[in-house]
C-alpha positions as CSV (number, residue, x, y, z in Angstrom):
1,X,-62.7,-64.2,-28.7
2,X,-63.0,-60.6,-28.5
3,X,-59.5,-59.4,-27.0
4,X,-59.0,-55.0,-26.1
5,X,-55.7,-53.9,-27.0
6,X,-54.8,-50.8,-25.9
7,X,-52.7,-49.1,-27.9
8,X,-50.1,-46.6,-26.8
9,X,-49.6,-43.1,-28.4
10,X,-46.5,-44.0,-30.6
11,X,-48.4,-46.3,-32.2
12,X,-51.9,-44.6,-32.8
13,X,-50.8,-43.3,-35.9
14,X,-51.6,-47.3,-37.2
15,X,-55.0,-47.1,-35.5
16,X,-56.0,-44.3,-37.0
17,X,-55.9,-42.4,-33.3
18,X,-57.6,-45.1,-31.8
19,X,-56.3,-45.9,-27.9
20,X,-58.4,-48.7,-27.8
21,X,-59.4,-51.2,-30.3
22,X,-60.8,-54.6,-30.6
23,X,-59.7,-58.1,-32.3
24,X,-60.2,-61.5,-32.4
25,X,-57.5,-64.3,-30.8
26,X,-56.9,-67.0,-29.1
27,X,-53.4,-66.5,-27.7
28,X,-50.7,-63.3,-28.3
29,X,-49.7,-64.5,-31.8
30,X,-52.8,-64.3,-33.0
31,X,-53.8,-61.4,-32.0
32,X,-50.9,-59.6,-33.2
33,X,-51.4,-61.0,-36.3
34,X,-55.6,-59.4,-36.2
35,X,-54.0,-56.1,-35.2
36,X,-51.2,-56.8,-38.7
37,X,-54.4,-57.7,-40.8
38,X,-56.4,-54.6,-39.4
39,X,-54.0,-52.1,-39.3
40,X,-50.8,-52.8,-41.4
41,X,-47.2,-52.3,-40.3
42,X,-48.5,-52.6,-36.3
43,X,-46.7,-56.1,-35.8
44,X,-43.3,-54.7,-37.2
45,X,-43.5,-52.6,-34.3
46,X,-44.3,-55.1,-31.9
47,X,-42.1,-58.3,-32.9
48,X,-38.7,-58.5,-34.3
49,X,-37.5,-59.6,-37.6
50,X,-37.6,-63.3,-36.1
51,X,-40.9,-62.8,-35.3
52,X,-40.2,-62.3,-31.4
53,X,-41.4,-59.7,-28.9
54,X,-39.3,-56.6,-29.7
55,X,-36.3,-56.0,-26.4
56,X,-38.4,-52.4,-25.7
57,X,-41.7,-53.3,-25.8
58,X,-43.7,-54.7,-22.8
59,X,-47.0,-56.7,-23.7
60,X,-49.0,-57.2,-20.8
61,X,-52.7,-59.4,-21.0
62,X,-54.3,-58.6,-18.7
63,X,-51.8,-57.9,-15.4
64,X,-49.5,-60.2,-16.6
65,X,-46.1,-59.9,-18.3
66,X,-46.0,-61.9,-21.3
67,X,-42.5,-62.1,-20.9
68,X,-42.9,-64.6,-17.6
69,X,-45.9,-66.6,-19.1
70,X,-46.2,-68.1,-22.4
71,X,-44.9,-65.3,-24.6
72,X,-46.5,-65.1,-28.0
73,X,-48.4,-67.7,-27.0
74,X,-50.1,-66.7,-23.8
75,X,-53.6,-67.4,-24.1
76,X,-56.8,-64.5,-24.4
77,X,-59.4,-65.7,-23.2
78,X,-63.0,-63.6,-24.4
79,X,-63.2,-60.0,-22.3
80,X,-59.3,-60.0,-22.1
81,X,-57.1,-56.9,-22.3
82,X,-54.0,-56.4,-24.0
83,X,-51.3,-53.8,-23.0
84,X,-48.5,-53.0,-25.8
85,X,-45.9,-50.3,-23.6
86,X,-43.2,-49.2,-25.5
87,X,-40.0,-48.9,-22.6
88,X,-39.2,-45.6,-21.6
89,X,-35.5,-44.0,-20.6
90,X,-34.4,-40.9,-19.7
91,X,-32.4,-39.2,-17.1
């Protein structure tokens, strides 16, 4: 199951530059741990040191917020996209 992620600038530096790239996964979990098995030190960035999503960092398949579906393990189906946006603040 071919998921996109898209990955935001702050973490290109993982992907090589890459704003785009592809892995395979059935739900959220696994594809976080493609992205940790193709480009090390990603999923430290993503999850927590108990393994959950970080506080500041919105994951989005498709349209929809992980965070009000299944979490880690929302389901990607073949063709779906993955959004990893860091929060931003400022004033």
């Amino acid at each position: 199951m071919a998921v996109t992620v898209r990955i935001p600038t702050i973490l290109r530096t993982y992907t090589g530059g890459a704003a785009e790239v592809a892995v395979e996964g059935a739900n959220l979990a696994a594809v976080i741990d493609a992205l940790e098995a193709a480009y090390p030190g990603i999923r430290a960035r993503v999850l927590d040191e108990s393994g959950r999503l970080r506080r500041f960092v919105n994951v989005y398949v498709n349209d929809d917020d992980v965070r009000f579906t299944e979490g880690l393990a929302t389901e990607t189906k073949d063709g779906a996209t993955l959004s990893i946006i860091p929060a931003v603040a400022g004033g």
